[in-house]
C-alpha positions as a Python dict, from the first residue, in 0.01 Angstrom:
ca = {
    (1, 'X'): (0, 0, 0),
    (2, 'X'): (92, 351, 148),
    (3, 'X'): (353, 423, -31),
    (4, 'X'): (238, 785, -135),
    (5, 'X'): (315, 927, 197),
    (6, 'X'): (717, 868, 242),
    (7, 'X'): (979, 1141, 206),
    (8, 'X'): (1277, 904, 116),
    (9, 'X'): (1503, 1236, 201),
    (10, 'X'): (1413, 1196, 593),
    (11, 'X'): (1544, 946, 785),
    (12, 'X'): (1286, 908, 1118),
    (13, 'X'): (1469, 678, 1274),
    (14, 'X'): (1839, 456, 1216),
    (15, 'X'): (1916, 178, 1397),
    (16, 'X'): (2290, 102, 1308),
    (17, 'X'): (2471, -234, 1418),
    (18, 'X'): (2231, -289, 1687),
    (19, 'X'): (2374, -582, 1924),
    (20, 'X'): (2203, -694, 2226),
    (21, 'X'): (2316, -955, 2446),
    (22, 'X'): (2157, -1162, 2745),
    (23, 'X'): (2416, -1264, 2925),
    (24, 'X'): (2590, -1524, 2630),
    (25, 'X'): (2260, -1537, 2477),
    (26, 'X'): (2229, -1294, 2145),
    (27, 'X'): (1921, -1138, 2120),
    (28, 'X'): (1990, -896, 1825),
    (29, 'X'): (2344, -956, 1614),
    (30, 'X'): (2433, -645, 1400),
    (31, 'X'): (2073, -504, 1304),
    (32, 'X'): (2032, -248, 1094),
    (33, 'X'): (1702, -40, 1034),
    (34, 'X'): (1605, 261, 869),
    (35, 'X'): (1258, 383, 875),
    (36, 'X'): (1136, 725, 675),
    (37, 'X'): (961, 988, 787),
    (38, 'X'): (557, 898, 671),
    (39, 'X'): (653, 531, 604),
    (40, 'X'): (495, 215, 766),
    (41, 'X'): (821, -48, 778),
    (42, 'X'): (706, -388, 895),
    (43, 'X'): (930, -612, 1116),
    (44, 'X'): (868, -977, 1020),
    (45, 'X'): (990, -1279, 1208),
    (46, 'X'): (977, -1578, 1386),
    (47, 'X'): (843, -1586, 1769),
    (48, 'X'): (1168, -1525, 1972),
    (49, 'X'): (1396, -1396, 1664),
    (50, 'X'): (1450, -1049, 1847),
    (51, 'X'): (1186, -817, 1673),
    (52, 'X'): (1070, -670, 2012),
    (53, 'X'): (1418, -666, 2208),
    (54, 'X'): (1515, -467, 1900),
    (55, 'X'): (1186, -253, 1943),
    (56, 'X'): (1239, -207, 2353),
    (57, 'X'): (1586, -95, 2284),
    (58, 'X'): (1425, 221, 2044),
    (59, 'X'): (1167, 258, 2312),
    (60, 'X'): (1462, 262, 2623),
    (61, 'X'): (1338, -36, 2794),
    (62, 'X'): (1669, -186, 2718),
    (63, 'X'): (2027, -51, 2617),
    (64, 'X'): (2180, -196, 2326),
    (65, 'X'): (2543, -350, 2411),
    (66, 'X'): (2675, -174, 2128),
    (67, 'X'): (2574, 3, 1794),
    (68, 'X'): (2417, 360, 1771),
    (69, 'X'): (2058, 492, 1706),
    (70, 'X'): (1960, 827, 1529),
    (71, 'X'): (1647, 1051, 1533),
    (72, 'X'): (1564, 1274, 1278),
    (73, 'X'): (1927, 1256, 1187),
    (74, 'X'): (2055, 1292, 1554),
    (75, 'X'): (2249, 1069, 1751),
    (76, 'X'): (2088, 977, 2076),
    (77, 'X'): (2132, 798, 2370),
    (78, 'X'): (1781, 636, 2477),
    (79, 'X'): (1813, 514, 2827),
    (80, 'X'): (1448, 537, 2905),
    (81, 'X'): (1102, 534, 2780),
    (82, 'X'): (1090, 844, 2897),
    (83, 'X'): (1367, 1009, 2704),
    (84, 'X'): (1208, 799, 2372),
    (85, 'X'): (860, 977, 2459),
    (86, 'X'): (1088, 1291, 2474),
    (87, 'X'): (1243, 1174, 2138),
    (88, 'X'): (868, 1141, 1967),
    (89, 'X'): (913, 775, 1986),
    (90, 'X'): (575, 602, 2107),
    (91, 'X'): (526, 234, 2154),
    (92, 'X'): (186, -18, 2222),
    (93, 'X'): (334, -323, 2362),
    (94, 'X'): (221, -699, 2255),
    (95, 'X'): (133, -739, 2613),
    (96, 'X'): (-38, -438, 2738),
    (97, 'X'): (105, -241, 3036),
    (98, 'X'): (-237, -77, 3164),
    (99, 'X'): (-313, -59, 3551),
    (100, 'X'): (-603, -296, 3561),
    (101, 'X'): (-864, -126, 3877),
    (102, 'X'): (-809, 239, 3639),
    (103, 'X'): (-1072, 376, 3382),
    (104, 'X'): (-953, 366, 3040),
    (105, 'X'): (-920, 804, 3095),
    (106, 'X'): (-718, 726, 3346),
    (107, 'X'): (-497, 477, 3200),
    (108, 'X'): (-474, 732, 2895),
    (109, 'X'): (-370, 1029, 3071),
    (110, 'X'): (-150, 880, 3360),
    (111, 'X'): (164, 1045, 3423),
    (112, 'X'): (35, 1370, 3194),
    (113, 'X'): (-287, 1451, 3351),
    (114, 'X'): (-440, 1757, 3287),
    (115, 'X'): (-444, 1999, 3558),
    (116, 'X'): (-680, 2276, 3724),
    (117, 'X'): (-432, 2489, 3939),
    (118, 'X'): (-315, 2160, 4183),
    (119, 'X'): (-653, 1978, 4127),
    (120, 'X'): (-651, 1686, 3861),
    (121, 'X'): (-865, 1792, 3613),
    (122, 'X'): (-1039, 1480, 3492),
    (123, 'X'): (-1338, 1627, 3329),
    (124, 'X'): (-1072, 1756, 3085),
    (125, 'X'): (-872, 1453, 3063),
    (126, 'X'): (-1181, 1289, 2992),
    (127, 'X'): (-1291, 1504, 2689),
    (128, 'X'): (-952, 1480, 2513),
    (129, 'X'): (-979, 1131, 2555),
    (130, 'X'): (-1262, 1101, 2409),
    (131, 'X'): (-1200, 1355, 2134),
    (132, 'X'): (-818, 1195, 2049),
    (133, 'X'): (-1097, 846, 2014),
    (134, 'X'): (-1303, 982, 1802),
    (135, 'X'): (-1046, 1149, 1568),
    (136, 'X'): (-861, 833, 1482),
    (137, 'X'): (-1173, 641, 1538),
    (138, 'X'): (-1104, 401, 1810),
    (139, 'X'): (-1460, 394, 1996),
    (140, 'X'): (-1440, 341, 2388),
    (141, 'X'): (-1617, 391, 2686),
    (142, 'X'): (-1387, 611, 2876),
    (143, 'X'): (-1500, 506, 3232),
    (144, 'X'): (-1474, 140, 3146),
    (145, 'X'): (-1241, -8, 3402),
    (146, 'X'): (-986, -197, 3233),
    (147, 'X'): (-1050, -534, 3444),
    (148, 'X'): (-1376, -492, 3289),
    (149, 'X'): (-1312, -498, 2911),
    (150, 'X'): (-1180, -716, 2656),
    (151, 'X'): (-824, -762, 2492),
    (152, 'X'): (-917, -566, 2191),
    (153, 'X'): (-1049, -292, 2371),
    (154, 'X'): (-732, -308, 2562),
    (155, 'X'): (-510, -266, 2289),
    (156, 'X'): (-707, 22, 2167),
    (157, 'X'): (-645, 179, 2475),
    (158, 'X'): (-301, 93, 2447),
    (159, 'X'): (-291, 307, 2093),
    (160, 'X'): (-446, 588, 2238),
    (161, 'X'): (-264, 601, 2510),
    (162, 'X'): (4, 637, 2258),
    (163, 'X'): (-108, 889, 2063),
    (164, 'X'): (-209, 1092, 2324),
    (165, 'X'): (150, 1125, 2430),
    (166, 'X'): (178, 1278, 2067),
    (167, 'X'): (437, 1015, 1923),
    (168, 'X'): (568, 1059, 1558),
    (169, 'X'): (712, 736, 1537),
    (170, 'X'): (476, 485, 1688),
    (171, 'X'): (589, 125, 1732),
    (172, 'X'): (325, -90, 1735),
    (173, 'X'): (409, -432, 1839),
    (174, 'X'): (124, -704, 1729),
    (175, 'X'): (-110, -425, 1703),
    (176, 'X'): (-367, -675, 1564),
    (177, 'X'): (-357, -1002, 1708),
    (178, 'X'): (-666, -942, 1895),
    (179, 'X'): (-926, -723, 1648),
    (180, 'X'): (-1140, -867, 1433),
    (181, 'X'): (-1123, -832, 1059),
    (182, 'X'): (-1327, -546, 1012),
    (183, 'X'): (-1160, -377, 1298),
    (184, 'X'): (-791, -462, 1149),
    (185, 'X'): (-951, -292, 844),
    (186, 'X'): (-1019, 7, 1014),
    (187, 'X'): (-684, 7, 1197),
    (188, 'X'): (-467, -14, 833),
    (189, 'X'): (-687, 307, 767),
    (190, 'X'): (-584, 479, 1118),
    (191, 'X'): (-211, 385, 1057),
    (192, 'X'): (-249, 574, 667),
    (193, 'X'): (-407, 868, 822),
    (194, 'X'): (-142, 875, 1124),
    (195, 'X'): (118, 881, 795),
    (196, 'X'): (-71, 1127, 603),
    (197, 'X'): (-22, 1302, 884),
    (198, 'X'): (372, 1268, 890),
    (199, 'X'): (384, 1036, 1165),
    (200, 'X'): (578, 723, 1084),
    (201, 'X'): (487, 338, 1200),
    (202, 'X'): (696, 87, 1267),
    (203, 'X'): (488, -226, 1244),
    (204, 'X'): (580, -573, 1403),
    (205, 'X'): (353, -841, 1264),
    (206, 'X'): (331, -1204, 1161),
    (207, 'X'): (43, -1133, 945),
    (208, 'X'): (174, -1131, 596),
    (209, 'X'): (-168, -1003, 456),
    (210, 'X'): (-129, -711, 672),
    (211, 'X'): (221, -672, 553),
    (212, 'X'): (132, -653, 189),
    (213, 'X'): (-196, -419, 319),
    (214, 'X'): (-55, -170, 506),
    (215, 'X'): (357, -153, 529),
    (216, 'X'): (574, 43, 235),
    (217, 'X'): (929, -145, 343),
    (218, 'X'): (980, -483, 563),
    (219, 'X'): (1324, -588, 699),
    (220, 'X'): (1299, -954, 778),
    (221, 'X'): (1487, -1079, 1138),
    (222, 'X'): (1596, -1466, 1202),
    (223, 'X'): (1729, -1592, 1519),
    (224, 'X'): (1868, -1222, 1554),
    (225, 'X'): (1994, -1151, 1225),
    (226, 'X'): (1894, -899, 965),
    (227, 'X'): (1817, -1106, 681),
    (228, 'X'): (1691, -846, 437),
    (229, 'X'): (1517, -532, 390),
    (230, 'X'): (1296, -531, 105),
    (231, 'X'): (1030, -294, -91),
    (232, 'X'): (655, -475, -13),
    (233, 'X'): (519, -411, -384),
    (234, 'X'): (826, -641, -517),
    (235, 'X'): (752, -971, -277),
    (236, 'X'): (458, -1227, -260),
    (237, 'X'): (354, -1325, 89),
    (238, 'X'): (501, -1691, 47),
    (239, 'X'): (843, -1510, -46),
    (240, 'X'): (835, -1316, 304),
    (241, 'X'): (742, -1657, 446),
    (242, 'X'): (995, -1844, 316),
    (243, 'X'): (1268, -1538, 404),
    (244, 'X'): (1116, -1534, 769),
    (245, 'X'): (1153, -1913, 871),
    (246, 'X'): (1430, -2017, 608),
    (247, 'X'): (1234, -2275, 417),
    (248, 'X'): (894, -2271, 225),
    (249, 'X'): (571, -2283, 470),
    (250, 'X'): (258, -2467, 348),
    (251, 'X'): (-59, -2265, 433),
    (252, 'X'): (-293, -2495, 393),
    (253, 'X'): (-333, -2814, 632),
    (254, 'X'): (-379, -3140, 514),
    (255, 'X'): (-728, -3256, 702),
    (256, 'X'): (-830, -3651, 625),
    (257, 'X'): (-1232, -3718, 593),
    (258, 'X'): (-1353, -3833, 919),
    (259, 'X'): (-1713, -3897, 1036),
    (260, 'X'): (-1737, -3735, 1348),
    (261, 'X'): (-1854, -3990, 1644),
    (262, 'X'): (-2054, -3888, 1969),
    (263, 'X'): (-2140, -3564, 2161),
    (264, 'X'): (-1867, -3464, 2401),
    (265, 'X'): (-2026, -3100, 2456),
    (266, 'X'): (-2388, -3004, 2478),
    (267, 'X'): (-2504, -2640, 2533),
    (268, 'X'): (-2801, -2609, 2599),
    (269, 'X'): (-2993, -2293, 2608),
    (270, 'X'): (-2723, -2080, 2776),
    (271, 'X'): (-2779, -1733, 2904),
    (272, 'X'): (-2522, -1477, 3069),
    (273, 'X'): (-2454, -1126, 3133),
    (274, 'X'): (-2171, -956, 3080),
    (275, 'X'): (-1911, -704, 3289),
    (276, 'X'): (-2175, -497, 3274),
    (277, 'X'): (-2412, -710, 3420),
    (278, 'X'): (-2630, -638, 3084),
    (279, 'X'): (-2773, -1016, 2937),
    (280, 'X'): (-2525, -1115, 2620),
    (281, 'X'): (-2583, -1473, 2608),
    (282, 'X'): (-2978, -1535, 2492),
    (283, 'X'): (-3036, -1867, 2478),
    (284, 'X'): (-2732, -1979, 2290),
    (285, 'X'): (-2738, -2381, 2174),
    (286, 'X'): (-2439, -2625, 2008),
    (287, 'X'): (-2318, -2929, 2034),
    (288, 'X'): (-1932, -3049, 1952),
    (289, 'X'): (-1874, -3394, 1866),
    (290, 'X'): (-1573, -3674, 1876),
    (291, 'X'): (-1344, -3609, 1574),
    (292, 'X'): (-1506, -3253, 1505),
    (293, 'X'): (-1353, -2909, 1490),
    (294, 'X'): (-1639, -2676, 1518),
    (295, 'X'): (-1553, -2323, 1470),
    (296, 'X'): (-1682, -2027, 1584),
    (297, 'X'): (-1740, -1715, 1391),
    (298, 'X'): (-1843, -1391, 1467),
    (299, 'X'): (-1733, -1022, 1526),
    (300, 'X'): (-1549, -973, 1900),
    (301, 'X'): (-1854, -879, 2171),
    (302, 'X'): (-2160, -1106, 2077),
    (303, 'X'): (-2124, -1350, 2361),
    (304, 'X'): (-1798, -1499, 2243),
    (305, 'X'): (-1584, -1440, 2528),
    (306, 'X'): (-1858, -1520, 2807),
    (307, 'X'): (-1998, -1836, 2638),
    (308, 'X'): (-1576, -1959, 2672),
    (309, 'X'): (-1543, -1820, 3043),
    (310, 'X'): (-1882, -2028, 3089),
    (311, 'X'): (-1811, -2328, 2928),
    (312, 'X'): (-1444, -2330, 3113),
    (313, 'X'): (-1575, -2243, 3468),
    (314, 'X'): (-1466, -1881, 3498),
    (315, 'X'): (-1796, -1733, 3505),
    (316, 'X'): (-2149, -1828, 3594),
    (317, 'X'): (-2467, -1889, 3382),
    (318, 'X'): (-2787, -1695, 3465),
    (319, 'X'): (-2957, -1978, 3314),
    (320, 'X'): (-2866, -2295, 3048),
    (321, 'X'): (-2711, -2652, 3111),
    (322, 'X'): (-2320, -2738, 2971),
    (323, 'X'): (-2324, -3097, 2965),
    (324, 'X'): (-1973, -3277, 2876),
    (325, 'X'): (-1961, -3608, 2836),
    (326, 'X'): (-2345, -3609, 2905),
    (327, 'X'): (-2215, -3444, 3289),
    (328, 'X'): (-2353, -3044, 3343),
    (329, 'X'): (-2032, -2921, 3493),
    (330, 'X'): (-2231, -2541, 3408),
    (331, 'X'): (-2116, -2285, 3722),
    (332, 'X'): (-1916, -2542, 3867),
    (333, 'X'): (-1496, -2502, 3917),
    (334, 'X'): (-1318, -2502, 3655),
    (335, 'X'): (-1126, -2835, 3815),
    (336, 'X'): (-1469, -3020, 3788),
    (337, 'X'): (-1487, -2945, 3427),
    (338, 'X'): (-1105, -2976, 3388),
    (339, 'X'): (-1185, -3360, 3560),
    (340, 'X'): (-1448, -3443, 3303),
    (341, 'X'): (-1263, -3382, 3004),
    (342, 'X'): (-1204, -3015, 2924),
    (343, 'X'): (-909, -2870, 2858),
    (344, 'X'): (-840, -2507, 2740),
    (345, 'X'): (-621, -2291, 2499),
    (346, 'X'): (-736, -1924, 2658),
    (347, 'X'): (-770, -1655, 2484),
    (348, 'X'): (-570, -1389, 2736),
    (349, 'X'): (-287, -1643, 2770),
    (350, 'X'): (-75, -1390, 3063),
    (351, 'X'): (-427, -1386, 3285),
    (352, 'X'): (-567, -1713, 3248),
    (353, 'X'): (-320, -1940, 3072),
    (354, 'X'): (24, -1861, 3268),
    (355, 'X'): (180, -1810, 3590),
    (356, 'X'): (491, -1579, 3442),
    (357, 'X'): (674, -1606, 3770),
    (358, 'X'): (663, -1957, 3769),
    (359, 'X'): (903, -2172, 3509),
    (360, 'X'): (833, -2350, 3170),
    (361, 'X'): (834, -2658, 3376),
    (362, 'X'): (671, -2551, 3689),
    (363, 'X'): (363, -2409, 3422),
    (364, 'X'): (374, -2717, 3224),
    (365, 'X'): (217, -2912, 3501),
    (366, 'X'): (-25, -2643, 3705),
    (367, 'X'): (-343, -2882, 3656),
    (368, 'X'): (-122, -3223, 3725),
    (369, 'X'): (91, -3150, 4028),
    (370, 'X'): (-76, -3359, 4227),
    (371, 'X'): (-24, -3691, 3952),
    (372, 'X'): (197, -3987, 4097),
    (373, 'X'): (372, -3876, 3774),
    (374, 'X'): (501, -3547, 3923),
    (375, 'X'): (500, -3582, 4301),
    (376, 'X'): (494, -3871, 4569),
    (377, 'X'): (341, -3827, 4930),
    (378, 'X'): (254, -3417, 4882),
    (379, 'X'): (648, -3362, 4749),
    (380, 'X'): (702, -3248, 4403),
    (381, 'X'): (948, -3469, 4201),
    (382, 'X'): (1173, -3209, 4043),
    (383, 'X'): (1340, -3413, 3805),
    (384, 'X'): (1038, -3583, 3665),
    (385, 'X'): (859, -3236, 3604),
    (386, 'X'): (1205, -3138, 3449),
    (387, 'X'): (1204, -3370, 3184),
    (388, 'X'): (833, -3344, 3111),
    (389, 'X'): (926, -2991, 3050),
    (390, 'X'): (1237, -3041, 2845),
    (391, 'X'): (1082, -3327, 2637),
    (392, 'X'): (788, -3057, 2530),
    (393, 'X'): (1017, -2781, 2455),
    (394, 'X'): (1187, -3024, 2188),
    (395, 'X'): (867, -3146, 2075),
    (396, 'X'): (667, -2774, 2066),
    (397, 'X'): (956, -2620, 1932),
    (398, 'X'): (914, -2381, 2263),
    (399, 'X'): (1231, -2122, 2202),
    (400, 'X'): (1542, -2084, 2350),
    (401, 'X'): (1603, -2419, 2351),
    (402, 'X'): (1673, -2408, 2727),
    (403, 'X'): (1361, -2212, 2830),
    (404, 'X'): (1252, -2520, 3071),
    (405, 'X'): (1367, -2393, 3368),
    (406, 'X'): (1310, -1999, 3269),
    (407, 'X'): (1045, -1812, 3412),
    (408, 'X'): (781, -1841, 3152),
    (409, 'X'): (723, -1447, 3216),
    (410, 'X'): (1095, -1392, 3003),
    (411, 'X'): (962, -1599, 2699),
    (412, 'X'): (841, -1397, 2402),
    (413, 'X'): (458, -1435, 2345),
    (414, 'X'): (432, -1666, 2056),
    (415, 'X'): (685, -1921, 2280),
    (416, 'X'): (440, -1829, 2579),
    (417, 'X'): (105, -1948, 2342),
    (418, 'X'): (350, -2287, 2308),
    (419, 'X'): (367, -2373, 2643),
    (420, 'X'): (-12, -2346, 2695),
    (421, 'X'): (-74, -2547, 2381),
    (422, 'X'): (204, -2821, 2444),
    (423, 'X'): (68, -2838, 2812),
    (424, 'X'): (-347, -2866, 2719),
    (425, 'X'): (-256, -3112, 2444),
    (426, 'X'): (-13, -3347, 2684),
    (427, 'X'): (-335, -3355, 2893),
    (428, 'X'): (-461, -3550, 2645),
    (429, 'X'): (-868, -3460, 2725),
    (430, 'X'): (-1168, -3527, 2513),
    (431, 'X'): (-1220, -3179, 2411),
    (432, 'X'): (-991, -2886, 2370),
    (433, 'X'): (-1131, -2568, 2331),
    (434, 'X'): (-953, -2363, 2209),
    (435, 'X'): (-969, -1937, 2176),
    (436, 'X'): (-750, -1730, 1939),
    (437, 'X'): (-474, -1987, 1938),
    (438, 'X'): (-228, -1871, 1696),
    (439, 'X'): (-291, -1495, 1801),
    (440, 'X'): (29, -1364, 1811),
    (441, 'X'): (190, -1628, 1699),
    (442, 'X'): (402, -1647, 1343),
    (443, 'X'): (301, -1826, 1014),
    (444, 'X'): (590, -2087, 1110),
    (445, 'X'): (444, -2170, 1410),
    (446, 'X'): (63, -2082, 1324),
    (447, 'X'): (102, -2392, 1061),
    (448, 'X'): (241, -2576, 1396),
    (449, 'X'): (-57, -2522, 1577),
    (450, 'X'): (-279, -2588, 1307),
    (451, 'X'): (-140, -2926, 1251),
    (452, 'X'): (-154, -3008, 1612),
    (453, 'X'): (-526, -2886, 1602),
    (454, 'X'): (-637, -3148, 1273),
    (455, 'X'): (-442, -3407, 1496),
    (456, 'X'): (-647, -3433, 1811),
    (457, 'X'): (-937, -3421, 1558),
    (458, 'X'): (-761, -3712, 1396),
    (459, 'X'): (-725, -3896, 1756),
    (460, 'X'): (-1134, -3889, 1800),
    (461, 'X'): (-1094, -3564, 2028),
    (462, 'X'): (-1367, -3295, 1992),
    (463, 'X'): (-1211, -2952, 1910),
    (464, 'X'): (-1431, -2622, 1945),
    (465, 'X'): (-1229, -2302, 1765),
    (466, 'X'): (-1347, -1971, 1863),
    (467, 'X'): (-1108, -1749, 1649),
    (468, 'X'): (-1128, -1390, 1518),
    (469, 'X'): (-927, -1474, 1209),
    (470, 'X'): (-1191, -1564, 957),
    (471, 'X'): (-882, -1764, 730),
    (472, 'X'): (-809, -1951, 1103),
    (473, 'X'): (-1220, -2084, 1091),
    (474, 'X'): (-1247, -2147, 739),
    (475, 'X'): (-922, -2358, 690),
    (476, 'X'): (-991, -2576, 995),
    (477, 'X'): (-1335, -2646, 1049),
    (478, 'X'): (-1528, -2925, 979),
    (479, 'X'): (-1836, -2752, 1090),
    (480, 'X'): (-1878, -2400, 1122),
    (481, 'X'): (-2159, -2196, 1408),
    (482, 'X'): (-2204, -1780, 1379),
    (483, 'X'): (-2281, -1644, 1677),
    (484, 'X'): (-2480, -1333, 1673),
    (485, 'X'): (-2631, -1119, 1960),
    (486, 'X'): (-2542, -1390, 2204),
    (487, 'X'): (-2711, -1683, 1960),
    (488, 'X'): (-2631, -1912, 1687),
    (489, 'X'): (-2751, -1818, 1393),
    (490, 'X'): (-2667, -2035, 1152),
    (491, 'X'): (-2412, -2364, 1100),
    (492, 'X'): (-2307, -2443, 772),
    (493, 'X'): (-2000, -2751, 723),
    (494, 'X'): (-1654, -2611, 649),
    (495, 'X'): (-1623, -2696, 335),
    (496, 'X'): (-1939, -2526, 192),
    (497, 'X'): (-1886, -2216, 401),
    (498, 'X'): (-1759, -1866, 170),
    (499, 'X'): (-1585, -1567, 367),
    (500, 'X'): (-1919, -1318, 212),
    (501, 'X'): (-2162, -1588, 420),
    (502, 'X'): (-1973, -1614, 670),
    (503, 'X'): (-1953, -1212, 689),
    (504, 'X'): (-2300, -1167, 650),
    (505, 'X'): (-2442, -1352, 912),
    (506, 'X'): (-2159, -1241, 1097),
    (507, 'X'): (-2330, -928, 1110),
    (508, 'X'): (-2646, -1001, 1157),
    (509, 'X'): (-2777, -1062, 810),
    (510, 'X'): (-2840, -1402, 608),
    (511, 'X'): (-2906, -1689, 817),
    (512, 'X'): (-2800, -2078, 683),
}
């Protein structure tokens, strides 16, 4: 824990009787927060419970309809982000706010470049970039184009962009969801150097592990009410669980026997390059069968992400077959693999999963439109596709209650990752692959997603997991494949697998 950095005497920032409404809709009813100076305080709760509107209101994206917030002491009126910058207040957003044809300098500096008498002076902005990287150890490439790199490497840009701005209180909303183990490791050390430092972090999570890592206080939030506020070193993780979603949460999922039945997916020798156009898939082979969940494990940036964008039609092989069904739908539209069987949970669910302009209903059917179901003669049939939606927010638990004809774009991201998952499973294909699904997402509704995952394994569907969170592969898998430098290196069945395995070939080590 970090405990040993917090002067209890300085209040960084009070939040006092925070209230935020949406029209009749309650975001945040009478919060109250107080976060020391050198202190990480964790925000825990549900998807949708008001943790971020709470957060954007500190950070001046909203104003609060009543209550007051203090700074160092000081009442202030924050009616911007940029009078919260002015305040010391920094925040890295769950979904990243970086302008996508920009280098990562770029993206860093914008709005405070460095100058050389009128002239931009990038060479500078690119060596404090670099030098702000290397101090909290954050590795980039600096002129890396954002459309070019992955969501972790986003969301470090995202913190340095932060703490170049020189925050002392840094928000960091879901700071995590996307980094793999090691680098959520070396993140919980970044955040206890940034407080050794003085800085303090407010920390909105779902992971309860990180929680009990990293944070010194948590003050727990349901359906916009401060439940508690409570000292980390005094709770368990199932008590914080149980506090967050108002009833105990089982954390591991029941999974019958089952003898898995045919091949639905083949690869077969697959090779692909990357952004870069340097080779990052060498040859890579697996096979997912009915009534299977094959997971995926392996450190972010070994072929992961390309082998998915392959396999789902939004990028082409240099070389390799991807037969479903015993069809090679390999660098063919994604509709032609979509009509063969495969349906997708993706892992950036804002780029590829979601049209945020468009409804919960409207997104709900973006593959089917065109299903005597949903339209007749070329004309959409509104109240059909209405109570498609409605029936799945019931059934999903998608939050508010009423989100089916909201733009999808106004739904927090955990209720966003819902909509995807309720649509891909109503599509009811034989195999559902599925990346990072519960990123983002709290243990409430990760145990949700999980259970929906074991069922289309139940229903003779063939599931392939590619997930970051090593707990995510383990718990689910029937069968689990490392990937390593673009290959499989080793398969072992789920339950024979260990985390220290795992890890090691992982990395490049022990092969099964």
């Amino acid at each position: 824990m970090a405990g040993r950095h917090v002067d209890m005497n300085h209040k960084a920032v009070e939040m006092r009787n925070i209230v935020k409404k949406f029209g009749d809709f309650v975001a945040n009813d009478g919060i109250n927060l107080t976060v020391h100076r050198g202190e990480i305080h964790a925000i825990l709760g549900e998807n949708g419970a008001g943790k971020s509107t709470l957060m954007n209101q500190l950070y001046g994206m909203y104003t609060p309809t009543s209550g007051e917030i203090l700074i160092d002491g000081k009442p202030i009126v924050i009616d911007s982000p940029k009078t919260a910058i002015h305040a010391g207040i920094g925040m890295v957003h769950q979904h990243f706010m970086l302008v996508q044809p920009f280098t990562i300098t770029e993206n860093i500096v914008l709005g405070m470049e460095p100058v050389n008498g009128i002239r931009l002076d990038m060479k500078r902005a690119r060596e404090s970039v670099l030098e702000i990287s290397q101090r909290y150890q954050l590795a980039i490439d600096p002129d890396a184009r954002i459309e070019d790199i992955s969501v972790s490497m986003q969301q470090r840009v995202e913190i340095l962009k932060a703490l170049y701005r020189g925050a002392q209180t840094l928000i960091l909303d879901e700071p995590t969801a996307s980094l793999t183990p090691q680098e959520i490791v070396e993140l919980i050390e970044i955040m206890h150097n940034l407080t050794a430092d003085g800085k303090s972090i407010i920390l909105i999570t779902h992971k309860l592990k990180e929680i009990k890592a990293a944070a010194d206080y948590c003050t727990i939030i349901r359906l916009g009410k401060y439940i508690a506020t409570v000292d980390v070193n005094d709770v368990s993780e199932s008590e914080l669980a149980s506090m967050m979603v108002g009833r105990n949460v089982n954390f591991q999922v029941e999974k019958p026997p089952k003898e898995p039945g045919e091949v639905v997916l083949e690869v077969r020798d697959l090779h692909g390059v990357d952004y870069r156009g340097v080779e990052i898939l060498k040859g890579l082979n697996l096979q997912v069968r009915r009534g299977e969940i094959l997971g995926i494990a392996g450190i972010d940036g070994n072929g992961q992400t390309e082998m998915v964008e392959i396999l789902t039609g939004l990028r082409k092989a240099t070389k390799g077959q991807v037969l479903v069904n015993g069809t090679d739908v390999c660098n063919r539209p994604p509709r032609v693999g979509f009509d063969h069987g495969v349906s997708s949970i993706p892992a950036d669910r804002q780029k590829h999963g979601l049209v945020l302009e468009f409804t919960v209903a409207e997104n709900m059917i973006l593959q089917n439109f065109r299903e005597p179901a949903f339209s007749h003669h070329g004309l959409l049939d509104k109240p059909a596709i209405q109570a498609h939606a409605e029936e799945a927010v019931k059934k999903y638990d998608i939050r508010p209650a009423d989100s089916a004809q909201r733009p999808v774009g106004t739904l927090s991201g955990g209720n966003q990752q819902k909509v995807i998952i309720a649509r891909e499973v109503t599509n009811d294909k034989d195999l559902l692959i599925a990346v990072n699904p519960t990123r983002g997402l709290d243990v409430g509704a990760i145990e949700y997603v999980h259970r929906y995952l074991v069922e289309q394994r139940n229903k003779g569907k063939a599931v392939l997991l590619v997930s970051f969170e090593l707990d995510e592969i383990l718990n689910l898998s029937d069968r689990i494949d490392t990937i390593y430098d673009g290959r499989i290196v080793g398969s072992m069945r789920g339950d024979e697998a260990d985390e220290n395995t795992l890890g090691l070939m992982m990395a490049g080590g022990k092969k099964a």
